[in-house]
N, C-alpha and C positions, 0 to 999 in steps of 0.2 A: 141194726134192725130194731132195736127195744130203743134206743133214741124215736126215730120215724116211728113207729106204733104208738110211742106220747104223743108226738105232733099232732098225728092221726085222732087223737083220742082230743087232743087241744082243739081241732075246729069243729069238732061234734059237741064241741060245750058254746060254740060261742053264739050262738043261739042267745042267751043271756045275756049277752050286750047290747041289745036293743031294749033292755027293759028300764024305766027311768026311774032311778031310786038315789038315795043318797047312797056317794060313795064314800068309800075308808080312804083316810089317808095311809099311802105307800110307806112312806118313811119316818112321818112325823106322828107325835102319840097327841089326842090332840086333849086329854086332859091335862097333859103337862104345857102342851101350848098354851091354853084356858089358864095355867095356874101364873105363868109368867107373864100372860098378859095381863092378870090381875094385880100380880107384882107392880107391873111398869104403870099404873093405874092408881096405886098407890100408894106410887112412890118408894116402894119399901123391895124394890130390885136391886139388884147388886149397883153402884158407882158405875163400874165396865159394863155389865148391862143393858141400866139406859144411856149407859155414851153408843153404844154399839145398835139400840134402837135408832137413837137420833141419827147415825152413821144409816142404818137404813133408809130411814126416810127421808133424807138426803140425796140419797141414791135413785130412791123409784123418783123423786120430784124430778130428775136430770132426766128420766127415760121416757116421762110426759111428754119432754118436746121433740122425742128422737120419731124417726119414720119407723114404720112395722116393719121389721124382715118379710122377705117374700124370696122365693125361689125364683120369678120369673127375674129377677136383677140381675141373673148370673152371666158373663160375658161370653162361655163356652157352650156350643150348643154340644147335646148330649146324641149319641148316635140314633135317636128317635126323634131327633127336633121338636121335640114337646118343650117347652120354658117350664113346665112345671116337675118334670123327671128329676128331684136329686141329684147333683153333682159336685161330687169331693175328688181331689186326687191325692191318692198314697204320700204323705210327709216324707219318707226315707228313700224315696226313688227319684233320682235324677239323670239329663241326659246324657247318653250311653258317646263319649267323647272321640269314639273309635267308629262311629258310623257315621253314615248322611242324617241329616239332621236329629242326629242324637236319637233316633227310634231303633228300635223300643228302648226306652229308657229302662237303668238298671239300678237295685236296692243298694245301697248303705247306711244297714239299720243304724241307726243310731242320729243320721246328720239329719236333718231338718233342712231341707229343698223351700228356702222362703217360697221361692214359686208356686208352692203348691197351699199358702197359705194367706193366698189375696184373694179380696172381692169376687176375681174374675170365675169363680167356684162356689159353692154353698157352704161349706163347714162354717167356717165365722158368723153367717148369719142363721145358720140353727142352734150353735152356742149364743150367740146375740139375742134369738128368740126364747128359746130356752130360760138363760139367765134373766130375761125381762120379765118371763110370766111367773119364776120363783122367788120374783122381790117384791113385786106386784102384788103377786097373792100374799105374801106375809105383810106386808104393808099395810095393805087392806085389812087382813085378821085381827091383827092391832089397833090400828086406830077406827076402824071402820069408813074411812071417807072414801066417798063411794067414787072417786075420781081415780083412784090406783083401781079399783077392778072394772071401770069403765075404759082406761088406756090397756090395762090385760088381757080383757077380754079381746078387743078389740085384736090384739095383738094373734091371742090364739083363733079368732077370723079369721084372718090374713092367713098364717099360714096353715092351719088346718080345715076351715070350712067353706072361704069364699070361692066359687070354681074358679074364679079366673090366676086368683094368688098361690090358692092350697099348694102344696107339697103333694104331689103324686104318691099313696101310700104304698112307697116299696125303697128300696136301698140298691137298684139294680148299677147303678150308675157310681156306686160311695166308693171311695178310693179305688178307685181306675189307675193305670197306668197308660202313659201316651204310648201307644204303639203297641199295646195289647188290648187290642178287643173283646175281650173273654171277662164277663161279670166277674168279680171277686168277693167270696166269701167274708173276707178280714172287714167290708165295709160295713157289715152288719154292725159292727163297733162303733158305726158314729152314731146309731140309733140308740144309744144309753142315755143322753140326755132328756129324752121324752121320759121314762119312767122315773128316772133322777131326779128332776124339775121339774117338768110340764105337769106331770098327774097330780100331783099334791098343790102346785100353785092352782090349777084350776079347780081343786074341791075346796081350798079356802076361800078362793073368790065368789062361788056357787052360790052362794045366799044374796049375791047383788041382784037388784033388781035385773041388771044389763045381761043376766047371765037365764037364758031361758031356755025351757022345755026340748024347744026346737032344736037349738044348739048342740044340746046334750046329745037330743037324738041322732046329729049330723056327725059329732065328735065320735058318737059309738061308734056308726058306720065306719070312720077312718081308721078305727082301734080296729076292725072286725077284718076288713080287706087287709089291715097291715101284716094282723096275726094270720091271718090267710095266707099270704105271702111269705110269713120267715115260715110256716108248715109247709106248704107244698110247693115251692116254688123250687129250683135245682140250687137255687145259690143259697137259697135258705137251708136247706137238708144239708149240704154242707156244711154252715154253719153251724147247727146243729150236733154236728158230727165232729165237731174240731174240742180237744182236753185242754187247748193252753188257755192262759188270760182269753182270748175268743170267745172260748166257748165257754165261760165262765159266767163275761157278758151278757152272750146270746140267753143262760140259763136266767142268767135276771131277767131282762129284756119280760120271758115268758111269764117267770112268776107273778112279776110285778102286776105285768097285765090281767095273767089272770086270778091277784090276791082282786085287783081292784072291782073286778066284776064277779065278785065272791065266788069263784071257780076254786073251792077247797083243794077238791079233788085232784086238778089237775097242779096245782101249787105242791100238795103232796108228792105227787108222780118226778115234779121236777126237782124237789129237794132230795128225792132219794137217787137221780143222776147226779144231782154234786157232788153228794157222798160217794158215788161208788169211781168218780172222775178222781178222787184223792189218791188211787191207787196208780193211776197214772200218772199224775200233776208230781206226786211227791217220793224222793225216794229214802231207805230205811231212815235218815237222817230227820227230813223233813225239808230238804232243799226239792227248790218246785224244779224240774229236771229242763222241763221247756223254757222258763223262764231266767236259766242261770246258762241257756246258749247267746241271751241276748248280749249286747255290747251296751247294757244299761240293765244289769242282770238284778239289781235291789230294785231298783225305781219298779221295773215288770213283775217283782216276787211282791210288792206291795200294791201293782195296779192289779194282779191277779187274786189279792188277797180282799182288796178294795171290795171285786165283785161280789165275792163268796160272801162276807159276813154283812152284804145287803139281802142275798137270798137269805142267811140266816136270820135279816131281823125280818124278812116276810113269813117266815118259817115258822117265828115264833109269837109273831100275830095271828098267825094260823091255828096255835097249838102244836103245832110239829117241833120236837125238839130239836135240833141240831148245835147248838152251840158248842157244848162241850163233846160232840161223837167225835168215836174213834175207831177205825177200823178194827176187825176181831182179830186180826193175824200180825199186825205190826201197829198198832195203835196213829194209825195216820187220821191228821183231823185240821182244825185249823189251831189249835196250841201247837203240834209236834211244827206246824210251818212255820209259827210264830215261833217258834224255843230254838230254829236255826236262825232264823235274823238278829235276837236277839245281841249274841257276842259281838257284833259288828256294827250293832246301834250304840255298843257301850265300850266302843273304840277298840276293838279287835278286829284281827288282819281281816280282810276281806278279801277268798282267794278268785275270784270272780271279776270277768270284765266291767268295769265302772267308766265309762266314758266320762257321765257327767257325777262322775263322786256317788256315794252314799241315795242322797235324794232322800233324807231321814223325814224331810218335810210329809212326804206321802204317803208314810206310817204312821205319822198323827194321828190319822180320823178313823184306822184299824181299830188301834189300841182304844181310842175312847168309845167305838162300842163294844171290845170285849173288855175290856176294865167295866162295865157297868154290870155284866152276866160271868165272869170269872173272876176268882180273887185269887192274883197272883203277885205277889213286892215287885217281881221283877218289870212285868208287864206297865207297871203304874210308875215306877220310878222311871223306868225308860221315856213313859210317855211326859213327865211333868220336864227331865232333860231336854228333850226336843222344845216342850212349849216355853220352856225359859227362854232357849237360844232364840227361839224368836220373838219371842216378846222383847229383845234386849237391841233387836234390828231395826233402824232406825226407821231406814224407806225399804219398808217391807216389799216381795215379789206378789203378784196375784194370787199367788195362792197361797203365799204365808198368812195373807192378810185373812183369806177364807177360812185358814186355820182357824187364824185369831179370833175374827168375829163369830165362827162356829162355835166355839168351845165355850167364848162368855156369852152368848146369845142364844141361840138358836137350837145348840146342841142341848139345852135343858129340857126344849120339847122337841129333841129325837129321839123314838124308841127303843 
């Protein structure tokens, strides 16, 4: 009930979203962007640095020529025949080999159903979109040429503003299962790359000409129906209501949106739900209880820790403390979660299912924002361990590489 009473209290604020002003960037701090971009200016940024700018603008120059994501390219029609309705299906569910045609299809958390991970669905191309509008806009911050925020733009068109292309603002349709028809809360989780990427790559690009009034005003709208829907909608209140990695998500999801449209208030209301979710998430140890049933029990105690110390750098853009809180009756927080992974980042047994190993790579981008607001040898050594072994990998994985260029780049103007 005190979950849904914030909700509640979330769309009577959003009223403010129609109002046009500059926004704050979500995740990035942008004096320290300002001060590496002066760096790389001149010339007196790290070697790694600007190899890793130049590695950027490399990358947006390839995205220039690629086509916009759009939802309507999807090859599965959605049980509303809309092309513009969102549709992802569940990665770990595959079909049920004991029925006619494998319906309803059934979980095994952990395997990855390629099926569920082609064109013929949206997930790819809202990471596609995503990842193009957060290169875009740094690329553009940097050099200023105004051709990376005239393809981003463009891009956040496509799928958020033009009617024919947009994305329908809701997630009714995100990780479905074949042969259940019943919306699913868990898809509320593909919606983290909007506040992750999209919001901060579109306030850097904002100052382009290509980036107008109008636009702004159209993008509000889609933020205001969306946050409309994870409040009141049933699949939304569920989500809402969910303590694992989910609902951790969902808490960012809210914050983020509403740090960006200076809703203190309601940013407050929801950092003191994560706190009091710590009582659940974790037990006397500091093992996250939901997260060590998975069959990828690190990889989930690190994607669940992922979420929380984003709500905490909202938290502390806000003035709200949380970094270092700790419950009053067992000191539960995000060190006592961190002080359980530790022994097993630093090659101790791990008594927990690990399908795919350790996953030490997804603890990297924890530790480097509490290592910036806690001082702890242990925290900082574990993390420089991690960022050797990768540095030392020749052809690095997609996300090693994210590691990599985050840490010498990017991560100097992250909050």
């Amino acid at each position: 009930m005190k979950q849904i009473l914030t909700l509640v209290v979330l769309c009577l604020s959003l009223n403010v979203m129609a109002n046009i002003k500059p926004k704050p960037l979500v995740q990035y701090d942008l004096e320290a962007l300002q001060l590496l971009k002066n760096q790389l200016q001149t010339k007196t940024a790290s070697a790694e640095a600007q190899k890793q700018y130049r590695k950027l603008l490399k990358k947006a120059d390839k995205i220039l020529d690629q086509d916009n994501p759009t939802v309507i390219d999807k090859e599965i029609a959605t049980p509303t025949k809309d092309k513009n309705d969102y549709l992802s299906i569940s990665r770990y569910w595959w079909p049920d080999e004991t029925k006619k045609k494998g319906l309803p299809w059934i979980r095994k958390d952990g395997d990855t159903n390629p099926d569920t991970q082609t064109d013929a669905v949206d997930r790819k191309r809202l990471s596609k979109m995503s990842g193009y509008v957060e290169t875009l806009g740094l690329a553009y911050f940097f050099s200023k040429d105004e051709k990376y925020a005239k393809k981003g733009i463009s891009v956040v068109k496509t799928w958020f503003l033009n009617d024919r292309t947009r994305m329908n603002p809701n997630l009714q349709f995100a990780q479905s299962v074949p042969g259940n028809p019943k919306s699913r809360r868990s898809g509320i989780l593909d919606g983290r790359d909007i506040p992750v990427k999209v919001l901060d790559g579109i306030t850097l690009m904002s100052s382009s000409k290509f980036w107008t009034e109008e636009s702004q005003q159209i993008l509000a709208q889609w933020l205001r129906d969306y946050m409309v829907w994870l409040a009141y909608s049933p699949t939304g209140k569920k989500g809402a209501q969910q303590v694992n990695n989910h609902g951790s998500w969902y808490n960012y999801q809210v914050a983020a949106l509403a740090y960006y449209n200076g809703d203190i208030g309601l940013v407050k209301k929801i950092v003191e739900k994560t706190k009091t979710m710590f009582d659940d998430q974790l037990d006397e140890n500091g093992g996250q209880t939901h997260e060590l049933e998975r069959t990828r029990s690190y990889f989930y105690s690190c994607f669940n820790l992922d979420a929380i110390t984003r709500v905490a750098i909202i938290a502390e853009k806000s003035g709200i403390p949380f970094w270092e809180y700790k419950s009053a009756d067992n000191g539960k927080g995000i060190e006592k979660a961190l002080d359980f992974l530790m022994p097993a980042a630093n090659g101790e047994k791990w008594d927990y299912p690990t399908k795919k190993g350790l996953e030490l790579t997804y603890l990297a981008p924890v530790l480097v924002r509490v290592n910036k607001r806690i001082d702890n040898p242990v925290y900082k050594a574990t993390f420089q361990k991690i960022y050797d072994k990768i540095a030392l990998i020749p052809e690095k994985s997609g996300k090693q590489k994210k590691i990599f260029r985050d840490f010498n780049f990017v991560n100097q103007g992250m909050y």
